[in-house]
C-alpha positions in Angstrom: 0.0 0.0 0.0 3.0 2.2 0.8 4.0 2.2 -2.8 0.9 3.2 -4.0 0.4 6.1 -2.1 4.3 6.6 -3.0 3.2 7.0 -6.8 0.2 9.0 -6.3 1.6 11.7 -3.9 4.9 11.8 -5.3 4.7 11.3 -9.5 3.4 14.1 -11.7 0.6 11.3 -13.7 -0.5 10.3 -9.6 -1.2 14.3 -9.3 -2.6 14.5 -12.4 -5.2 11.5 -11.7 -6.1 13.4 -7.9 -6.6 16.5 -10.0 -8.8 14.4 -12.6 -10.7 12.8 -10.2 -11.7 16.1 -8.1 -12.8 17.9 -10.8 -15.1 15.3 -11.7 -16.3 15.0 -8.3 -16.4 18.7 -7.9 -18.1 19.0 -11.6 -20.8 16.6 -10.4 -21.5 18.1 -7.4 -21.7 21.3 -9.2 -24.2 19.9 -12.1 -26.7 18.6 -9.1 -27.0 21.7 -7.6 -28.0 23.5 -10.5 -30.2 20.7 -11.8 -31.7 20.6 -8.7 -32.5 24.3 -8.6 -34.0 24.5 -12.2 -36.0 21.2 -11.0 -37.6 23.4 -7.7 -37.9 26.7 -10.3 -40.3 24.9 -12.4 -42.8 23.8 -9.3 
Protein backbone atom coordinates (compact mmCIF):
# COMPACT_ATOMS: atom_id res chain seq x y z
CA UNK A 1 0.00 0.00 0.00
CA UNK A 2 3.03 2.22 0.84
CA UNK A 3 4.00 2.17 -2.82
CA UNK A 4 0.90 3.18 -4.02
CA UNK A 5 0.36 6.14 -2.07
CA UNK A 6 4.34 6.59 -3.00
CA UNK A 7 3.16 7.00 -6.82
CA UNK A 8 0.16 8.97 -6.29
CA UNK A 9 1.60 11.69 -3.95
CA UNK A 10 4.85 11.79 -5.27
CA UNK A 11 4.73 11.34 -9.53
CA UNK A 12 3.39 14.15 -11.70
CA UNK A 13 0.55 11.32 -13.66
CA UNK A 14 -0.50 10.32 -9.58
CA UNK A 15 -1.25 14.28 -9.30
CA UNK A 16 -2.55 14.53 -12.42
CA UNK A 17 -5.20 11.46 -11.71
CA UNK A 18 -6.06 13.40 -7.93
CA UNK A 19 -6.59 16.49 -10.04
CA UNK A 20 -8.78 14.40 -12.55
CA UNK A 21 -10.74 12.80 -10.17
CA UNK A 22 -11.67 16.06 -8.09
CA UNK A 23 -12.83 17.91 -10.78
CA UNK A 24 -15.13 15.27 -11.74
CA UNK A 25 -16.25 15.02 -8.30
CA UNK A 26 -16.41 18.68 -7.93
CA UNK A 27 -18.14 19.03 -11.56
CA UNK A 28 -20.78 16.59 -10.41
CA UNK A 29 -21.47 18.08 -7.41
CA UNK A 30 -21.72 21.34 -9.17
CA UNK A 31 -24.17 19.89 -12.05
CA UNK A 32 -26.70 18.60 -9.14
CA UNK A 33 -27.04 21.75 -7.60
CA UNK A 34 -27.97 23.51 -10.46
CA UNK A 35 -30.20 20.67 -11.83
CA UNK A 36 -31.66 20.64 -8.71
CA UNK A 37 -32.47 24.31 -8.58
CA UNK A 38 -34.04 24.47 -12.20
CA UNK A 39 -35.99 21.24 -11.03
CA UNK A 40 -37.57 23.41 -7.68
CA UNK A 41 -37.90 26.65 -10.30
CA UNK A 42 -40.26 24.91 -12.39
CA UNK A 43 -42.78 23.85 -9.31
Amino acid sequence: MDVVMNLLFNTPIGLLSLFTLGFIVAMGLFLWYKISQKANEQR
